[in-house]
C-alpha positions in Angstrom: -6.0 14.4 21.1 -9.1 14.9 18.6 -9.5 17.2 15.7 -12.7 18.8 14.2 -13.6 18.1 10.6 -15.6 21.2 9.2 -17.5 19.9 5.7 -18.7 23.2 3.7 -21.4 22.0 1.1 -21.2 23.9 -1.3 -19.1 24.6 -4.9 -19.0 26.9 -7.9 -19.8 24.2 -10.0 -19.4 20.2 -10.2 -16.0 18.7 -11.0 -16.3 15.6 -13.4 -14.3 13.3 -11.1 -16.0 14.3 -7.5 -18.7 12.3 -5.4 -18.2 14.2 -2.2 -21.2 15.8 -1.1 -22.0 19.6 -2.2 -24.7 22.1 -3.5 -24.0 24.3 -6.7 -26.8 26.4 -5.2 -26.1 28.6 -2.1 -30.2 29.5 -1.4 -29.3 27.9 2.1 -26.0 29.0 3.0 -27.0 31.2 5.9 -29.4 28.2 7.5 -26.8 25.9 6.8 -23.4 27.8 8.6 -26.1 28.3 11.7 -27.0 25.0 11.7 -23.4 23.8 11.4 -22.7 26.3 14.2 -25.4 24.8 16.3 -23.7 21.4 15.8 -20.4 22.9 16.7 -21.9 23.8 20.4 -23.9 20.5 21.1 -21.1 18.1 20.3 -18.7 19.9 22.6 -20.7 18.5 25.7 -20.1 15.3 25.0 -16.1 16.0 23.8 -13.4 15.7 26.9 -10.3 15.5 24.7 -8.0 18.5 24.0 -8.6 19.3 20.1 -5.4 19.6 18.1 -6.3 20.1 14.1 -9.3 22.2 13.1 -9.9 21.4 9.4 -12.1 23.4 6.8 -13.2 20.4 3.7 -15.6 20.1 1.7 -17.1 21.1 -1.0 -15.5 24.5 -1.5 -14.7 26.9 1.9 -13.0 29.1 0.0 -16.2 30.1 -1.0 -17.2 31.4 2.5 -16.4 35.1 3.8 -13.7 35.2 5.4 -15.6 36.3 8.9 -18.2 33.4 8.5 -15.4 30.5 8.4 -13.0 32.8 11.4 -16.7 32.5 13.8 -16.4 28.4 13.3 -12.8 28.7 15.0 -13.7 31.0 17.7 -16.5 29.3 18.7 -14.7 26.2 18.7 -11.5 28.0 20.8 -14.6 28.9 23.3 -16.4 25.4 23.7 -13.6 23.1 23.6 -10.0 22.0 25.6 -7.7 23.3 22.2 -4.4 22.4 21.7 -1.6 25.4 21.9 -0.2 24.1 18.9 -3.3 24.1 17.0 -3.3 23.4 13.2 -5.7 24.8 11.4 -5.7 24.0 7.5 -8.2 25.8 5.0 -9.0 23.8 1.9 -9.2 26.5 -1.2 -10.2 26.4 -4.9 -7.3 28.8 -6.1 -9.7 31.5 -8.1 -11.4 32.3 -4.7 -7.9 33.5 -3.3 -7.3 36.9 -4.4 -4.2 38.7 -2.8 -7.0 40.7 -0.4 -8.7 37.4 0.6 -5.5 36.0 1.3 -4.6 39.0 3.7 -8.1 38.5 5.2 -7.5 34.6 5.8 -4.0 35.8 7.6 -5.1 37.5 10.4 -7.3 34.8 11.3 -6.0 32.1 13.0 -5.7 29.8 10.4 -1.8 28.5 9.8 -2.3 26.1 6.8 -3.5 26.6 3.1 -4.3 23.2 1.3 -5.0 24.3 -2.6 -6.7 22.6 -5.0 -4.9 22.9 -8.0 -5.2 19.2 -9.2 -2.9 20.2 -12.6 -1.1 22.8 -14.3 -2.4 21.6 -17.5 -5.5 23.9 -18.8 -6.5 20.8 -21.3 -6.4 18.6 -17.6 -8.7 21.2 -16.0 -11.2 21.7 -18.8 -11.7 18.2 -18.8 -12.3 17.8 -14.8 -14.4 20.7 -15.4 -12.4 22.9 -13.0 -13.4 26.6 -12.0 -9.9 27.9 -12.3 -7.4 27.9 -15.0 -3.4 26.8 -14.6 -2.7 30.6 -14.3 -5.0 31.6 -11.3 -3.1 28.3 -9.8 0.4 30.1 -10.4 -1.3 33.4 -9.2 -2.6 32.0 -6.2 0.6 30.6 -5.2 3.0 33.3 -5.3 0.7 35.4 -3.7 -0.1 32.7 -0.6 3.4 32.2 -0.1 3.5 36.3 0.9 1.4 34.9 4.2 1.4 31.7 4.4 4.7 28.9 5.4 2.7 26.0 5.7 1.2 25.2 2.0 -0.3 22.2 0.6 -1.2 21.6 -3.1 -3.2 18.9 -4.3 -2.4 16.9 -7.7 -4.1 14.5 -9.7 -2.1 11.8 -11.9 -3.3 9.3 -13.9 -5.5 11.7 -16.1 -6.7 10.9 -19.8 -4.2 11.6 -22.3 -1.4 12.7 -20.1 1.5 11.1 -20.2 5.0 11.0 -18.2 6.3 14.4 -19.8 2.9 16.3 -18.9 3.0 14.8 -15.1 6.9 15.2 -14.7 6.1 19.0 -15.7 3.1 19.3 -12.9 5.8 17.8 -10.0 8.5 20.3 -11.7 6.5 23.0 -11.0 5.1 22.1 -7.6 9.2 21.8 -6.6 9.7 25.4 -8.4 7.7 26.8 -5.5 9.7 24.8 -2.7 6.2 24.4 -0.8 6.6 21.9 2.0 3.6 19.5 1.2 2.0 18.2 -1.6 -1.0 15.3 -2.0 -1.2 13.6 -5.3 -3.7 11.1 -5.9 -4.2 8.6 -8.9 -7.8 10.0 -10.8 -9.9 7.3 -9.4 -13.5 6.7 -11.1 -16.1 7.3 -8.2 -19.9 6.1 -8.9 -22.4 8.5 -10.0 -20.0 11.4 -11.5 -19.9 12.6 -14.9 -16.6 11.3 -15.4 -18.3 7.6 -15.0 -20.9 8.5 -17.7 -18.0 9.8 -20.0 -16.0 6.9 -20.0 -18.8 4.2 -20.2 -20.0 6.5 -23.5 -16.5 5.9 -24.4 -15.5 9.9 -24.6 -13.1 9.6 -21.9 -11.0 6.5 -22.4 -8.9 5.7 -19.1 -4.9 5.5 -19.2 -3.6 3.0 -19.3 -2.7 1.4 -15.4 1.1 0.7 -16.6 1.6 4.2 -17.4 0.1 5.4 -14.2 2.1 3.4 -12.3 5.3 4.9 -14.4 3.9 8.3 -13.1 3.2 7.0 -9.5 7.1 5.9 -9.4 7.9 9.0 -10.9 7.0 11.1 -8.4 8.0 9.1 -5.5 11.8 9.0 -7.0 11.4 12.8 -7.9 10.0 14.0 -4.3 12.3 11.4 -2.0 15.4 13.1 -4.3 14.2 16.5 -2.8 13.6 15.7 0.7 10.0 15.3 1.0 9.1 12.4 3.1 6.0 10.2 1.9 4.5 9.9 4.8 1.0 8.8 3.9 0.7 7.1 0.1 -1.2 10.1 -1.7 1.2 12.7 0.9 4.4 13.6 0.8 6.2 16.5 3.2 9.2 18.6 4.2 10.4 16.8 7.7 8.1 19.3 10.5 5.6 19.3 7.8 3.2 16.4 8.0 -0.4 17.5 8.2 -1.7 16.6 11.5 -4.8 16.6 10.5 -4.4 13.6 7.5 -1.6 12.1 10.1 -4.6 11.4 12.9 -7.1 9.5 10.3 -4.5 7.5 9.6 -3.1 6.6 12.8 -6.9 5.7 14.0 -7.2 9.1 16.5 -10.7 10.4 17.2 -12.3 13.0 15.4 -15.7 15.1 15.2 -17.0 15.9 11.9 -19.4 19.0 11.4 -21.9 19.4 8.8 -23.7 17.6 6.2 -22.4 14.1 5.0 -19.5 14.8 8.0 -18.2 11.8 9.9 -17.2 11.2 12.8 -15.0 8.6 14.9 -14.9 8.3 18.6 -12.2 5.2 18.3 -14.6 2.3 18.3 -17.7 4.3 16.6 -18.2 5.8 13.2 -21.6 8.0 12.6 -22.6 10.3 10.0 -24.6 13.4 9.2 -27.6 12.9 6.6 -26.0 14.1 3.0 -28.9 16.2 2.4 -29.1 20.2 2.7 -32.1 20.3 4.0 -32.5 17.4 6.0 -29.5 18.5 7.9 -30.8 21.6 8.9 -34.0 20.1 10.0 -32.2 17.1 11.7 -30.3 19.5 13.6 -33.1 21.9 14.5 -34.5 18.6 16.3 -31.2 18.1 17.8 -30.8 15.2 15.9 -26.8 14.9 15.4 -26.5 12.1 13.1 -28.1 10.2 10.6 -26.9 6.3 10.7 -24.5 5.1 13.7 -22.1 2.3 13.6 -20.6 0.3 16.1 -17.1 -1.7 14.9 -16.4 -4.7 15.9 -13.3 -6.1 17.0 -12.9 -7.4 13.4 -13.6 -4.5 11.9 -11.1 -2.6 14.1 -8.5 -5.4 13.2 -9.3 -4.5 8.9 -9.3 -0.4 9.4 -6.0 -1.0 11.3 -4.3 -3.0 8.7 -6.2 -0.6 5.8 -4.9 2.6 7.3 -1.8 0.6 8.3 -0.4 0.0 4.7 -0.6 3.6 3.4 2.3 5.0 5.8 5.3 5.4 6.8 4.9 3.8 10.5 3.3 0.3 8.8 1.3 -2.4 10.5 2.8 -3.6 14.2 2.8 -7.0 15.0 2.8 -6.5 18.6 0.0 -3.9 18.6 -2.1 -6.3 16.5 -1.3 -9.2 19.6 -1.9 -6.4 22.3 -4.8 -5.0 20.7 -6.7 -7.8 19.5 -5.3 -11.2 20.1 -3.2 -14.0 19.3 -5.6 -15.0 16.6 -5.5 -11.9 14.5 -1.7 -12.1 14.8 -1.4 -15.4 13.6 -3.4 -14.7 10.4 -1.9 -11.5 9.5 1.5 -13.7 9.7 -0.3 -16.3 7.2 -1.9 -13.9 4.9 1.4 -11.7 4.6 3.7 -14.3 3.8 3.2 -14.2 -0.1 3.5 -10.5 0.4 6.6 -10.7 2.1 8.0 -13.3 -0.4 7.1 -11.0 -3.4 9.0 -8.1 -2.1 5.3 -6.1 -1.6 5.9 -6.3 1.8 9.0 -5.8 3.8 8.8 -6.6 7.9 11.7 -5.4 10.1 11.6 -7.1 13.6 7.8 -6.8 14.2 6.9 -4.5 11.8 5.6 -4.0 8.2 5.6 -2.1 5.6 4.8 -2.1 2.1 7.7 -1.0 -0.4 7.3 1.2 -3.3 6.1 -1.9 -5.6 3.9 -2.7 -2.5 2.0 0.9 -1.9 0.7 1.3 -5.6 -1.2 -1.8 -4.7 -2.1 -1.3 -0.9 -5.7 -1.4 -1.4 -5.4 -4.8 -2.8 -3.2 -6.1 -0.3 -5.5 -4.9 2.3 -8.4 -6.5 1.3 -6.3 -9.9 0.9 -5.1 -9.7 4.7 -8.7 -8.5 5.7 -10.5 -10.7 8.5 -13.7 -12.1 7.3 -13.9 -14.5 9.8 -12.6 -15.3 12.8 
């Protein structure tokens, strides 16, 4: 099974804490979606496997009429083997769903709503420069749930000022909707974003990482007592709920991204599309599909594998790691994870590991410690 990443480049306006790529100016929309379009078709020679998750990132495509992002998906159902279970998740800034745009979006064949609503706190908002406001969040919500069973929010914790009282209030009123997925992520400091600037100018001053972990344990406590399963670190569900889309990155499946900055993985490849407007569209008018190609090694393989591994549910194998590549990597994961194992970050179970709670707020950082750098 594959899926098909669809990266729309463009947004209202910049949010404070995002490096993805985007354009604030739509001058080249139209050249852009028939480019993207044209990308859509020439990849699907070269893709055998039946496609099972369609998704819509970006960027902003919620911005996008409703007909513009429903030809992406037919022309997809027409050039490629699709799943008859296919998931199909939209990505939304909640100001561009308006109860019409909602009934629009519904008789297309999308089946999943992911909605950024990052807080419920206005003073959170302002300061991530947001385009909507905690009310068109609540709006939006209601009115999604009139057409939609298979919602997602997203949530940021760790923000400036906030405390455990403002992010117990977000989760209490993500639960107040009963949605059946949520993804909360810790605000993380990305290179080259105003947020960056703001806090080396020392107008934004960090939380503190002890009270971000009190939030992080917060909501795993508060979600596990209501039955949603964290499946992923930053993604918890209802059981039948998982996104199949995030569920495929992180169990290593193939996938085809679209558009510019898009990745793509073929299960021992990664290549990328030029994060450039412009040079996209050329690039593709010369047929030109990607911009840098790279080939992973066994070692690298070994790294993404334990990387990916960490953040979920299902853990690391130890008799995948022997199967897939070798005694050797086996060996050292034993050796590097031993102190893990010993310090309660890691638990193992017959072959298999897993970090605890303690253990996922520092995954990254375990990861990197039971990386291969040389064989």
């Amino acid at each position: 099974m594959s899926g098909i990443y669809i990266h729309i480049p463009f947004c209202k306006q910049a949010c404070h804490y995002c490096n993805f790529h985007f354009s604030t100016s739509l001058n080249n929309r139209d050249s852009i979606i028939k480019s993207m379009l044209r990308e859509i078709e020439v990849k699907s020679a070269q893709c055998h496997d039946v496609i099972e998750t369609i998704y819509f990132g970006g960027g902003t495509p919620s911005l996008l009429e409703v007909k513009e992002i429903d030809n992406f998906i037919q022309l997809i159902i027409d050039k490629y083997k699709t799943s008859s279970n296919l998931e199909i998740t939209l990505e939304a800034n909640p100001d561009d769903l308006k109860l019409s745009k909602l009934k629009e979006i519904a008789s297309t064949m999308i089946n999943r709503l992911s909605i950024g609503v990052q807080s419920f706190d206005d003073r959170e908002l302002k300061m991530m420069n947001r385009s909507h406001k905690s009310e068109d969040s609540k709006k939006c919500i209601d009115n999604a749930t009139l057409f939609f069973e298979n919602i997602s929010i997203d949530l940021i914790y760790g923000m400036p000022e906030s405390n455990i009282k403002s992010w117990d209030n977000n989760l209490n009123l993500f639960l107040d909707w009963n949605l059946n997925h949520v993804s909360a992520y810790a605000l993380t400091v990305e290179p080259n974003t105003a947020l960056e600037n703001y806090i080396k100018k020392e107008l934004i001053i960090p939380l503190d990482e002890e009270i971000v972990l009190e939030q992080f344990n917060l909501m795993n406590d508060k979600l596990k007592e209501f039955n949603y399963i964290n499946y992923e670190l930053s993604s918890f569900a209802k059981d039948g709920y998982f996104s199949k889309n995030n569920t495929a990155y992180w169990l290593g499946k193939k996938f085809i991204g679209i558009g510019p900055s898009a990745h793509s993985f073929d299960g021992t490849s990664r290549s990328w599309n030029i994060s450039n407007n412009a040079l996209y569209i050329n690039d593709i008018s010369k047929n030109k599909m990607f911009h840098q190609k790279e080939k992973l090694t066994l070692k690298d393989q070994y790294n993404e594998y334990v990387m990916t591994g960490l953040r979920t549910m299902w853990g690391i194998s130890l008799d995948y790691i022997e199967e897939k590549f070798g005694q050797k990597f086996k060996l050292h994961f034993l050796n590097k994870s031993k102190k893990f194992v010993d310090s309660d970050l890691i638990v193992s179970h017959e072959s298999h590991f897993k970090t605890t709670q303690k253990g996922k707020f520092l995954s990254d950082g375990i990861a990197s410690e039971l990386f291969l750098v040389n064989l």
